[in-house]
Structures are given as C-alpha cells and as structure tokens.
C-alpha positions as a printed Julia matrix, in Angstrom:
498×3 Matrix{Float64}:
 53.39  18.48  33.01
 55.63  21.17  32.81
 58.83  20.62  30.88
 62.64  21.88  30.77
 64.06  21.45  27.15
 67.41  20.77  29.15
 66.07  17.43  30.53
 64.8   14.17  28.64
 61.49  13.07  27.99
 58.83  14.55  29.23
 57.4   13.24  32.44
 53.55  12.63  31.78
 51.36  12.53  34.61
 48.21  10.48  34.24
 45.16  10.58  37.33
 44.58   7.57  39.36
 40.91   7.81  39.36
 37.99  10.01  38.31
 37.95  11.42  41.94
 41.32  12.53  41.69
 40.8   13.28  38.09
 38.07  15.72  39.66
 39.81  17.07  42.17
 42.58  18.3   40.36
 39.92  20.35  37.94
 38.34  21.9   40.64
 41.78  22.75  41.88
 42.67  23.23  38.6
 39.47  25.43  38.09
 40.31  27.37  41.83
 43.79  28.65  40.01
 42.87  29.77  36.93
 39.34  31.47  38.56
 42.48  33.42  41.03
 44.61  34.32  37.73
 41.8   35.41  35.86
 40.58  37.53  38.74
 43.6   39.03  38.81
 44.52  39.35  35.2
 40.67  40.39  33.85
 40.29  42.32  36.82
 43.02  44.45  36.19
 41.55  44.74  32.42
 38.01  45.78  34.16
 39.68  48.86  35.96
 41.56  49.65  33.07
 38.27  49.64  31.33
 36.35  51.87  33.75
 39.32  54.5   34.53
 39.67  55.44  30.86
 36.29  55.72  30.62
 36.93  58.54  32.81
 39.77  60.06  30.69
 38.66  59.22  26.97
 36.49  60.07  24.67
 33.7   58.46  23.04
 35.5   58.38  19.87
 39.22  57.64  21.85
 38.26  54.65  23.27
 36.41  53.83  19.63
 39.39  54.14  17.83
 41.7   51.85  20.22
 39.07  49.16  20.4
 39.08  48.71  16.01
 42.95  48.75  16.64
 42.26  46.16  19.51
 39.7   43.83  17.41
 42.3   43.26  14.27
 44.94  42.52  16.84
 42.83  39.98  18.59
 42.09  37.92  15.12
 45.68  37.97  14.5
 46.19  36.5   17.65
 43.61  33.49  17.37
 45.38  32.93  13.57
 48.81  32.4   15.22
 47.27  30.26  17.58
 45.98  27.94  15.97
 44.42  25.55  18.29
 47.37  25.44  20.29
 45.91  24.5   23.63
 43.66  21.63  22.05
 46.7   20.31  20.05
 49.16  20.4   23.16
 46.85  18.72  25.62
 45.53  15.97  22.98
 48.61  14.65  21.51
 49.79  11.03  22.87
 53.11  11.57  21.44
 55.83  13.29  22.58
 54.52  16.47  24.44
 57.84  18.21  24.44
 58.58  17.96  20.55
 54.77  18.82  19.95
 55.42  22.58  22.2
 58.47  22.99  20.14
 57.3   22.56  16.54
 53.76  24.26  17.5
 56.31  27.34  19.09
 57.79  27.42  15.57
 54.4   27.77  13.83
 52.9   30.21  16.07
 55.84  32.59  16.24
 56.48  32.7   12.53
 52.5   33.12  11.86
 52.47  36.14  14.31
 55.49  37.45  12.81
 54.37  37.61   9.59
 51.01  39.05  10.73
 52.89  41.95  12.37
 54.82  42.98   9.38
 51.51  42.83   7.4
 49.56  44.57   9.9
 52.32  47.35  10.18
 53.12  48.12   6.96
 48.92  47.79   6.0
 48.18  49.75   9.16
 46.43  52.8    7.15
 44.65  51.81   4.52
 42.98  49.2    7.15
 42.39  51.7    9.4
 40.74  53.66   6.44
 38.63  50.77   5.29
 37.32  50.42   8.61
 36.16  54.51   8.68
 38.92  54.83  11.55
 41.83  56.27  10.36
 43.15  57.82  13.33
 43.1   53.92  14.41
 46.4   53.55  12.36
 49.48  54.74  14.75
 47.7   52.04  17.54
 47.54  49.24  14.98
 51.31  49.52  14.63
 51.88  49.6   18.31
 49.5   46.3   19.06
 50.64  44.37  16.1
 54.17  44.25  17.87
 52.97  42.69  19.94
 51.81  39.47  18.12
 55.32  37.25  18.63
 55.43  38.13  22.1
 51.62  36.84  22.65
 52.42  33.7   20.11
 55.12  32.47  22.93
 53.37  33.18  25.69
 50.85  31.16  24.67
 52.57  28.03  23.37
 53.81  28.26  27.35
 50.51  28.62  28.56
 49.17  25.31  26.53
 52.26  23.5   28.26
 50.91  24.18  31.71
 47.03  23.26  30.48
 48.0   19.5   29.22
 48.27  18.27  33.14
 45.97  21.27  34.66
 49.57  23.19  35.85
 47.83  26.68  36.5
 49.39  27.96  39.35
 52.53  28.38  37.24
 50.15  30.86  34.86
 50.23  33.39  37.85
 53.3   35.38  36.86
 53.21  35.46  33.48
 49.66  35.77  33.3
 48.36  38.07  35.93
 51.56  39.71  36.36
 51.94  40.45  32.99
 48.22  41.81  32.9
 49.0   43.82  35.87
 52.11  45.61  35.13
 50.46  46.52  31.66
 47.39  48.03  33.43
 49.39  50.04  35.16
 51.17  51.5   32.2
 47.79  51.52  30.46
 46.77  53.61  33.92
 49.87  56.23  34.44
 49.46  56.91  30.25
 46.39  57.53  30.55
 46.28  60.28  33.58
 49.31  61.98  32.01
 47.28  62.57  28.49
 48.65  59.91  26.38
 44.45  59.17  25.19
 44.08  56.36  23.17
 48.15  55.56  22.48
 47.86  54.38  26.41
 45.76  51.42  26.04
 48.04  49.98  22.94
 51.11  50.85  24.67
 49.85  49.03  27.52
 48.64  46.15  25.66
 52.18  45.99  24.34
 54.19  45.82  27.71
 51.77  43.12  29.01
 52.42  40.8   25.45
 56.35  41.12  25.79
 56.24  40.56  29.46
 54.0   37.16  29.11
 56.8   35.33  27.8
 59.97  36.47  30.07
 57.91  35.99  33.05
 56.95  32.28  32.13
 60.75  31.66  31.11
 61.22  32.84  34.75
 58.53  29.81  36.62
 60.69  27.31  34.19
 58.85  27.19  31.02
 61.6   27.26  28.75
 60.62  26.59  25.16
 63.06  26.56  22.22
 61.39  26.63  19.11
 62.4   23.69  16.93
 60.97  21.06  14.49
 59.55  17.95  14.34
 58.46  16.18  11.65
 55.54  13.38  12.81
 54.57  16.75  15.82
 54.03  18.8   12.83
 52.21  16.55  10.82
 49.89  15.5   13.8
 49.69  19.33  14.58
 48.46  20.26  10.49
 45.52  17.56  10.78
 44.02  19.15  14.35
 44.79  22.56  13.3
 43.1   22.04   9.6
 39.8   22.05  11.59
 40.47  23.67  14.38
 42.23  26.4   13.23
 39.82  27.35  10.75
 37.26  27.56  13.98
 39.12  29.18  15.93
 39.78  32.08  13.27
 35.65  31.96  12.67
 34.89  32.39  16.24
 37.57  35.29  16.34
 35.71  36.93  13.87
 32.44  36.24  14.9
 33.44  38.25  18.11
 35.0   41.12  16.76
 32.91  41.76  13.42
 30.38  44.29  15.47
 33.11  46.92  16.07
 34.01  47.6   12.75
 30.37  47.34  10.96
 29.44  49.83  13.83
 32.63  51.82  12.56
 32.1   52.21   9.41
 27.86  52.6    9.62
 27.83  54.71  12.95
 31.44  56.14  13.26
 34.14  56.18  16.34
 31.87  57.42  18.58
 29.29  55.0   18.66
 32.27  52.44  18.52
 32.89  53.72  21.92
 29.72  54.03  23.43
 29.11  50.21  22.32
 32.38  48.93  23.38
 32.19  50.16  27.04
 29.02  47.9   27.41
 30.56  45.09  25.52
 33.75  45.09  27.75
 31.65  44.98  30.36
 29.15  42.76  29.05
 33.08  40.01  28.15
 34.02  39.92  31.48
 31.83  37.03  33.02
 32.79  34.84  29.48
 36.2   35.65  30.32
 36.31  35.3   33.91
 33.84  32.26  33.97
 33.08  30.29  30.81
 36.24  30.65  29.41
 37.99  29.63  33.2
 35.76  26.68  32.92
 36.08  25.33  29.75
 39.94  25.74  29.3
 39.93  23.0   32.7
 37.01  21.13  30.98
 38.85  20.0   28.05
 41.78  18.25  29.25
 39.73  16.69  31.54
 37.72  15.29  29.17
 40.29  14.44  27.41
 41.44  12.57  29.82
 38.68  10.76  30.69
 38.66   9.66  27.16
 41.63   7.95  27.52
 41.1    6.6   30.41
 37.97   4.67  29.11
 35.38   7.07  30.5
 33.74   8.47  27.25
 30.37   7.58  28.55
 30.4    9.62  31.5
 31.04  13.03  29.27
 27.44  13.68  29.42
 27.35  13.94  32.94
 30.46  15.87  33.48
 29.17  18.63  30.87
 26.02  19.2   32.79
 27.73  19.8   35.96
 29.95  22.56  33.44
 27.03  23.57  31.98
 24.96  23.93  35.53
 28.54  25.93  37.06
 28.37  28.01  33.73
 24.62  29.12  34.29
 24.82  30.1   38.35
 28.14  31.84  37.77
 28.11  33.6   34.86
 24.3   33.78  34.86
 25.01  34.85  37.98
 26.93  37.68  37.18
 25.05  38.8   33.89
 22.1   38.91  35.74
 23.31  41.56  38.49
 25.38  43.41  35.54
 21.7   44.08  34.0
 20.09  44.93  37.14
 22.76  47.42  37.86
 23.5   48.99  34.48
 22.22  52.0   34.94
 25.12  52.89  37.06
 27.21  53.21  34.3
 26.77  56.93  34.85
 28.9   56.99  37.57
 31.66  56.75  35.13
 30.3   59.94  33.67
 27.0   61.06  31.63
 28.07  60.9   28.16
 27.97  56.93  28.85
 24.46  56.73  29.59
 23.52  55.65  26.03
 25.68  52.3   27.05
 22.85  51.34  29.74
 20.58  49.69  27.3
 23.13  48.28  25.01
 24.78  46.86  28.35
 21.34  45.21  29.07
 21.06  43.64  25.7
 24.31  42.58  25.78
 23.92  40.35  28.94
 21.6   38.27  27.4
 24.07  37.45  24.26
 27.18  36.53  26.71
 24.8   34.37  28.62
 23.84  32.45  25.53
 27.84  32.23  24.14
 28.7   31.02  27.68
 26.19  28.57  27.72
 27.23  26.99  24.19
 30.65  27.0   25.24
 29.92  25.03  27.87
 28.3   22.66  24.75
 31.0   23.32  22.65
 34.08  21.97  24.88
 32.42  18.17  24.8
 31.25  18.2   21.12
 35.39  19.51  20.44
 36.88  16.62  22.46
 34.72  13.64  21.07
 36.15  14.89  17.29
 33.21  15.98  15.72
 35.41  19.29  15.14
 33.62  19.6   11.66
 30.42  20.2   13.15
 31.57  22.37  15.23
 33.13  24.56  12.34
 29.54  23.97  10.85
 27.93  25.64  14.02
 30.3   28.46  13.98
 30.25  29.34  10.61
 26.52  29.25  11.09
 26.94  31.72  13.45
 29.11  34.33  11.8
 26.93  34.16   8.64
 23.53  34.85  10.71
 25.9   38.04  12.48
 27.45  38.95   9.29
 23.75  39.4    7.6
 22.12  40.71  10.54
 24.42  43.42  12.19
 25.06  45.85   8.53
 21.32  45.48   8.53
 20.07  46.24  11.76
 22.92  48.75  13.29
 21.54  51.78  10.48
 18.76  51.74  13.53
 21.58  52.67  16.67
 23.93  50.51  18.92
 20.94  48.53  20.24
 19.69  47.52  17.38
 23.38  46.74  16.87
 23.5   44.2   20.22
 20.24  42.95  19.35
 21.38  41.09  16.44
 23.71  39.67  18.57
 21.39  38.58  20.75
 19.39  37.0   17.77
 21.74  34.94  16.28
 22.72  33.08  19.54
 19.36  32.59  19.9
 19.0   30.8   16.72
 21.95  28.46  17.37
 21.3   28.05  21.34
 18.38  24.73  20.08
 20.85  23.82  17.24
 24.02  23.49  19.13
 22.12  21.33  21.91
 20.62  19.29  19.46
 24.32  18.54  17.69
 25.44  17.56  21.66
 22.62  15.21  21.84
 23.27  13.73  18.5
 27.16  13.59  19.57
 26.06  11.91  22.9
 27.76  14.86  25.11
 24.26  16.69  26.05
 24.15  17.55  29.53
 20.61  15.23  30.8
 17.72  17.87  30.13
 16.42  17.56  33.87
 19.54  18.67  35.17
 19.55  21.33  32.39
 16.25  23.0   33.68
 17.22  22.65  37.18
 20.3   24.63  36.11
 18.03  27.25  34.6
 15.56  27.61  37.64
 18.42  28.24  39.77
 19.19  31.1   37.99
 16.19  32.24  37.84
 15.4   32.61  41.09
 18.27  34.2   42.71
 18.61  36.11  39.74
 14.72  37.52  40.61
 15.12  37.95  44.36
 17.23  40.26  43.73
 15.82  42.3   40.94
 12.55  42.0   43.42
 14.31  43.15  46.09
 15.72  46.46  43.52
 12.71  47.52  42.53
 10.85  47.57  46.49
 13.39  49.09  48.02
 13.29  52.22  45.51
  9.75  52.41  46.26
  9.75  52.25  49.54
 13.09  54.18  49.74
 15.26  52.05  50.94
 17.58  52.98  48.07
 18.16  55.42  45.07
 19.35  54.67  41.8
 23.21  55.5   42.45
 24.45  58.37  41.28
 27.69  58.34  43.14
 30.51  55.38  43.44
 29.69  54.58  46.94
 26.35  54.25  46.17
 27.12  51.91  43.38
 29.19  50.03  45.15
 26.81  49.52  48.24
 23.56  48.54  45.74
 25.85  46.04  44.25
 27.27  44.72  47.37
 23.87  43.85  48.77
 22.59  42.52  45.92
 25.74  39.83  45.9
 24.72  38.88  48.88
 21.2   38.38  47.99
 22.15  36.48  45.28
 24.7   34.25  46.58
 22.23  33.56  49.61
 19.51  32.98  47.51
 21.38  30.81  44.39
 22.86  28.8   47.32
 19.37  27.67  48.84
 18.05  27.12  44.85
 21.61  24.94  44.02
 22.85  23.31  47.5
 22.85  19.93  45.7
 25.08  21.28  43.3
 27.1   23.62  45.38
 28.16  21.16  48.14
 29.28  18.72  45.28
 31.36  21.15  44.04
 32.91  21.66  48.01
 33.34  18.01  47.73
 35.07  17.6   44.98
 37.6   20.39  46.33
 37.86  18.66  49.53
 38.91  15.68  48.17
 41.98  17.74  46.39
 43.0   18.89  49.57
C-alpha cells in the first residue's frame, strides 16, 4: 500500500489466501534480494576498492565515524517498519506522525553528534575520526525520511518501488565514495559518500510517489509510543550490540587494528545483509498478516521454511567466504592478518542470521519483552567478553563474538518453543545437514585439487575469481541435490505469483 498524502484514505490491500499470501513474499522476497544486490553490492566494491587505496588506520578511523552514525540511525528509527506494517488504524496518519518523530530524533542527534564530534572521537582513541563524524551525522534527517518511506512500501510487500531510492541511492554514493577515493580524498571519501547516498534516499522515493508530509496525530502517536517503548529500546540494544567491537578494539588495539578487523567484518555483514535481513524484513508482515487473518497456528511452520532459506543461503555463502578467505591478499598483503579474523567471523554471522530468523516470529506474536530480554542478554555477554579478550589480538576479538551467540543460539530457540513459533526440530536438522554437505563438497573438493594441482591458492584476481566461481557451482549443485524438497517449494510458491 503505497500512499499519496493528496488522496483520501489509504487503500489497504489484504491477500485472498495463504497461497497468494505466499506468493507475494516470495515475490516480495525476489525484489528486495534484486535491491539489495544492487545496493550491498555496490557497498561490497566500495569495500574492496578502498582497501586498495587506504590505510589500515584510514579505513579504521571512518569505520568508528561509521559505527556512531549507525546507532544514531536505529535511535531515530525507532521500530518504524514494525510500527507501520502492524497498525490496524489509519496507515497514512501512522507514516505521518512516525515521519515527525524520526526526523526530529535524527535532527537532534546530528546537532549533538556535530557539535560533540571531538571529544567522542577522543574517547574512542580516534581523534582523527572527528572531521568524518561531522560529515555522517548530516546525514541522519535525510536517512530518518527515507526510511519512514521505506516502512510505507513494507506494510503490503511494495518493494519494487525501493529500487530507486534504495539501490540508486546506494549506487550513486559508491561512486562518489569511488572517484574520492582514486583522487586522494582517504578516509573523507567514504563519509562524503555515505552522505550523498542519505540525502538522495529521500528525493528519489518522493520521485516513485512516496510523498510523506510530516504531521501529527494524536491516537497514531499514542499507538506508535506503546510499540516503540519496547521496540525501540531493542532496536537501540541490537545497534549497539553490533557496533560495540569497533570502538573497544579502538581504544585497546588502536586505528589500525580497527581496520584490519573491519575489512573482515564488512565482509563477514554482507550475507546478514543481503540474506537474513532480505528475509526477515518480508517475513514480518507476512506474519503479520497471517495473524490477522486467523492463521497464528501455522507461524511455526512458516519460520522453519525462513529458518531452512536462512541456513542454505546465508550458510551458503559464509561457508564459501571461509573457504576462500585467504584470498583476501589479493586486495594487498598488509590485509593478510584479516584471513583468520574473516574465518571466525563467519561462524558469528551464521549464528545472528539464524536467530533472526527466530527473532522475526517471537517479535510478531508480542512477546517483544523477551525479546529485549534476549538482546540485552546478548550485549551484556559482548560487553564483558570483548575488553577482556581483544588485549590477546583481533581474533581473540571475533572470538568473543562468536561466543556469545553461541550462548544465546539454545536460549533463543528455547524462548520460540515456549512462544509456540519454533521452527519443528526435524525440519531444523534437515536444514542443518543441507548445509553441511554442500558446504563440505566443496571444501573437499579445495583441499584435493591443491594437492593434486588442480589449483593454487590465488594470488591474483583472476585466480580468485575462477576458485570462487567453481566452487558456486559446486555448491549450488550439491545444496540443490541435499534441499530439492525445499528448493522446488520455493519455485512453487513463485510460480504461483506469476
């Protein structure tokens, strides 16, 4: 549902049946896998090109800068997806009155973060980090529109609008971040790019017709403070829980080994991003809709298929990530001290993705407190393991995040059980072996052709690119074989959309 504040009341689409309800998330799911292929993708190159052109200690500094920003962002948000796509009142007032909150939250953040810009950057042992806090925190109206617009096109699965504003946005700014970059600008190109891509968002989702004039409503706001009371609070804890390691590694390690981690990290983000994230931001409206519809009892169901999606794809992906890490080097030698830390690092976003999946159905059937609990849980177990363990390097560093996931992985599928969203534990473990075995085919299939030749360890990017292209096909061949139960429901489902 996709609304013009010059016309009347919103027109609210509701789904004739589960199939069709299905049909238009894997659609749905289709779109937003497109956008975010274009969008991250372009965040992936920007990623690996200035490793080419910065610094260990450049690309340090911009990532602290980076981190704050991205908290601010998730304060001015403020559950605005989840409160956009669950209210059963008026839709349009709701986007208005949440516009008003977000904007005026990531206003005042800016000013804050500007005119506090050095003695944070100081705090967090990176005070060359100060001039690119300024730049990104102007950033945080621009992003607080933009994504009031993008919760409009969630409510009724409306991502083929997201394209332009979106991708584009996230194109046009990698391209600044690019041409910056190869003329000398160092660090100041990322955060100038970041910048161009935030004020963009919003005039290019104006432009597909999602016009949104901030306003106020009294019964939207009030319905808005009691989700975003919970919510909020969540959302701010998982923000931080994400973004804690760069500045304890800042201020234990320094800039430099802020870099060296953050190039594995990025890496390590991108099937979350690209994936989980894809997956759940489709599963929750559908849920939600299912809820209304009468349908609570087939949540359980509908989370293991996200759950068994979330494990071949992502898994998927973090599983050829580790088996090619050490061609990192490629993007020069002073990054070879990433390769472990990239390796470590796989196994933490597989866990996150893998509660996320969790975390979407425990969300939607309001036991929102709990899932604060979890969270906080969480950042507590990071918060007392990462000061402690990164004196010992940037491994020891992505170990702890490893550990703490690890810890809640039992405790967050016990809390589904208990909240009667648990994906069925056969399906689970079938999920798991076919990961498993794609996932060793192909690290088989690594290690006998170096021994018997076949290959080298790339040193070049052809090379790179060639080991990783055969071992996608390995994989896809093999995971295929291990999930066709799965995979041709999936080509079902889609079939029925078309």
């Amino acid at each position: 549902m996709i609304m013009n504040p010059a016309e009347g009341a919103p027109a609210d689409t509701e789904f004739e049946d589960s199939a069709e309800l299905g049909a238009r998330a894997a659609h749905g799911a289709a779109w937003l896998g497109v956008i975010n292929l274009a969008s991250k993708g372009s965040q992936i190159m920007v990623t690996l090109i200035l490793a080419s052109f910065l610094t260990q200690g450049q690309l340090g500094l911009v990532t602290v800068a980076v981190s704050l920003i991205t908290v601010a962002q998730v304060i001015q948000a403020m559950g605005v997806y989840d409160v956009i796509a669950r209210t059963d009142g008026n839709p349009l007032a709701m986007t208005r009155t949440v516009a008003t909150l977000s904007i005026g939250v990531g206003a005042v953040a800016a000013v804050v973060l500007v005119a506090g810009a050095s003695p944070l950057a100081d705090l967090l042992g990176a005070a060359d980090a100060a001039p690119l806090i300024m730049i990104t925190a102007i950033s945080l109206p621009f992003t607080a529109l933009g994504g009031v617009q993008m919760a409009l096109m969630h409510r009724d699965l409306d991502f083929r609008r997201r394209m332009l504003p979106d991708a584009g946005s996230a194109l046009i700014g990698a391209v600044f971040t690019v041409a910056l970059a190869v003329t000398g600008a160092g660090a100041y190109s990322l955060a100038v790019g970041l910048l161009v891509g935030a004020i963009l968002q919003p005039v290019f989702g104006f432009f597909v017709g999602v016009r949104i004039l901030p306003s106020w409503d009294r019964e939207a706001a009030a319905e808005a403070m009691r989700w975003i009371r919970v919510v909020g609070p969540a959302a701010i804890v998982w923000t931080i829980l994400i973004n804690i390691d760069y500045p304890t590694i800042s201020r234990v390690l320094g800039p430099d080994a802020v870099g060296v981690y953050s190039l594995a990290y990025r890496i390590a983000w991108i099937p979350y991003i690209m994936v989980a994230v894809v997956l759940g931001a489709v599963a929750f409206p559908v849920y939600t809709s299912m809820i209304r519809r009468g349908e609570r009892d087939q949540i359980p169901a509908a989370v293991g298929r996200l759950t068994h999606a979330t494990l071949l794809i992502a898994g998927g992906m973090y599983a050829l990530i580790a088996i090619m890490a050490p061609s990192i080097v490629v993007l020069g030698g002073q990054w070879s001290g990433s390769v472990p830390v990239l390796i470590v690092l796989c196994g933490y976003g597989l866990g996150i993705s893998v509660m996320s999946a969790w975390y979407e159905g425990i969300r939607v059937v309001g036991w929102t407190r709990t899932f604060l609990a979890l969270e906080s849980t969480h950042l507590i177990l990071l918060a007392t393991l990462l000061p402690v363990l990164t004196r010992y390097g940037v491994v020891a560093a992505a170990l702890a995040q490893v550990a703490a996931v690890a810890v809640l992985i039992p405790v967050a599928w016990i809390v589904s059980w208990k909240a009667k969203v648990a994906p069925p534990v056969g399906g689970f473990v079938r999920a798991i072996l076919g990961l498993l075995v794609p996932a060793g085919a192909c690290y088989g299939m690594q290690i006998l052709a170096y021994r018997i030749g076949w290959m080298t360890r790339p040193v070049t990017w052809t090379e790179a690119i060639v080991e990783g292209v055969v071992m996608v096909v390995i994989f896809v061949a093999v995971a295929y074989m291990a999930n066709k139960r799965a995979v041709d429901e999936l080509w079902r489902l889609r079939g029925r959309r078309s």
